[in-house]
C-alpha positions in Angstrom: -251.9 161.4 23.1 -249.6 158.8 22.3 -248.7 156.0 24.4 -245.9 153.9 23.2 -243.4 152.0 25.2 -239.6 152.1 23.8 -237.4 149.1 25.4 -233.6 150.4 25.3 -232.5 147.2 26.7 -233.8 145.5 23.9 -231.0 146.7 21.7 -228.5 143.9 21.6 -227.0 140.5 19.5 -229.9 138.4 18.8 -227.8 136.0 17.0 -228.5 132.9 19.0 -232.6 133.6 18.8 -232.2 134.0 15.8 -230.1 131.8 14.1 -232.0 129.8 11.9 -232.3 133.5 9.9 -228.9 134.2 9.8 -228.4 130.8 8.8 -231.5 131.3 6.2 -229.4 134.2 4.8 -226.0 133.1 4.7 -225.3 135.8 7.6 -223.1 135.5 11.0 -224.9 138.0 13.1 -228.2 139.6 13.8 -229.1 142.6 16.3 -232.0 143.8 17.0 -232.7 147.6 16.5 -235.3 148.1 18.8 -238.5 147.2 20.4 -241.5 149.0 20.8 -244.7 148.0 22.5 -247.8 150.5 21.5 -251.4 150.5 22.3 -254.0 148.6 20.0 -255.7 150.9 17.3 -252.3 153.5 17.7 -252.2 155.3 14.7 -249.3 155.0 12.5 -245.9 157.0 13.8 -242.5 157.3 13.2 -239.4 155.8 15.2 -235.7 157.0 14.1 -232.6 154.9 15.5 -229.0 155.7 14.4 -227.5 152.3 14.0 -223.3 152.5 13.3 -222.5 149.3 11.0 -218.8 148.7 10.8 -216.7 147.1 8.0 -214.8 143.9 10.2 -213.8 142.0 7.1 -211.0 142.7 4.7 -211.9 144.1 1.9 -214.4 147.6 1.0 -218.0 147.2 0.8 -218.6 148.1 -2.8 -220.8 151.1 -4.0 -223.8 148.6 -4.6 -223.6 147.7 -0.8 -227.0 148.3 0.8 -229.0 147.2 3.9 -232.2 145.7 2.3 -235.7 144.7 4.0 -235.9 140.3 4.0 -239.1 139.7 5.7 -241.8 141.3 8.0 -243.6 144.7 7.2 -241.0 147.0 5.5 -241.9 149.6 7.7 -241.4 152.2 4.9 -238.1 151.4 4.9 -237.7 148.9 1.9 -233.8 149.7 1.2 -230.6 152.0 2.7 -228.0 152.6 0.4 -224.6 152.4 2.4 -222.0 152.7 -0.3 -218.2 151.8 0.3 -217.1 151.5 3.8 -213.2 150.7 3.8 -212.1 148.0 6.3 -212.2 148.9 9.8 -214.2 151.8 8.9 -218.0 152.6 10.0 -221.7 154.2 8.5 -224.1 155.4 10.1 -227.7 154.6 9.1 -230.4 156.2 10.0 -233.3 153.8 10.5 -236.1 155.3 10.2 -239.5 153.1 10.0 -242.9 153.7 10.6 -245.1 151.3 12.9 -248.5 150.8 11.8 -251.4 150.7 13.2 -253.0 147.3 14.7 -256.6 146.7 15.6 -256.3 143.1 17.2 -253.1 142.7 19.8 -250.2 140.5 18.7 -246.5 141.2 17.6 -244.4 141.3 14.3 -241.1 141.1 13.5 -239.3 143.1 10.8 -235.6 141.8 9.2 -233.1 143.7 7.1 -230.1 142.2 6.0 -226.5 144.1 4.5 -226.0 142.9 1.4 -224.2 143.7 -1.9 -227.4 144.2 -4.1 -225.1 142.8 -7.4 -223.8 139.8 -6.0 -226.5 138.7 -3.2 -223.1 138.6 -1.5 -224.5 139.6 3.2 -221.6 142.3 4.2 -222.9 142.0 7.7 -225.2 142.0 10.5 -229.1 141.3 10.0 -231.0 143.8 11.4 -234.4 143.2 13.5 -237.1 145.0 14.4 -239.9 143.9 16.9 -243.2 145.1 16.9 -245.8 144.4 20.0 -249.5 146.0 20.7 -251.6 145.4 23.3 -255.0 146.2 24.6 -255.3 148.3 27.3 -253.0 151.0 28.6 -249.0 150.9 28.5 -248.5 153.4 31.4 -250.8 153.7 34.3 
């Protein structure tokens, strides 16, 4: 049995927490994916979000435009190709990571920033990913 704790209400801007890493990568926004809290010595599982990334600025995200892993455990998700989005347009990614399995308690966090991969160039928001296990039971 598997006793992990999803927090829905997690999903939201982060910017302001976490501004010295947007500032870090040159980017305007951050919002964080999820949140998961799991028991210590869980064994490795899979998590899928679809996350919609839209195009605000003026110009198309180019073919070499991809949401690439910046710091934290990659999760198994080292880099999302996203291709050319036309202004005003949106992708859909599908994030799908894997959290590992702890044997002491403690959290991690996980960052992925939209880039052009040819010109270093962020397209958009960086994307986080919190991590949290405890010791002893999440549910009753």
């Amino acid at each position: 049995e598997m006793d992990v704790a999803d927090a829905p209400t997690a999903r939201a801007d982060v910017s302001r927490e976490f501004a010295p890493t947007l500032d870090r990568l040159g980017a305007v926004q951050a919002f964080r994916v999820g949140r998961v809290r799991v028991e210590v010595d869980q064994e490795p599982f899979p998590i899928v979000y679809a996350v919609t990334v839209q195009n605000t600025g003026q110009t198309n995200w180019p073919l070499t435009a991809m949401l690439v892993h910046e710091s934290g455990d990659a999760l198994g998700l080292p880099v999302v190709e996203l291709g050319p989005v036309a202004p005003g347009d949106a992708s859909t990614i599908a994030f799908d990571v894997s959290v590992p399995k702890a044997t002491n308690p403690g959290s991690a966090t996980s960052t992925w920033v939209m880039r052009d991969v040819a010109t270093g160039q962020p397209l958009g928001p960086v994307l986080i990913f919190e991590s949290e296990w405890i010791d002893g039971q999440l549910f009753g």
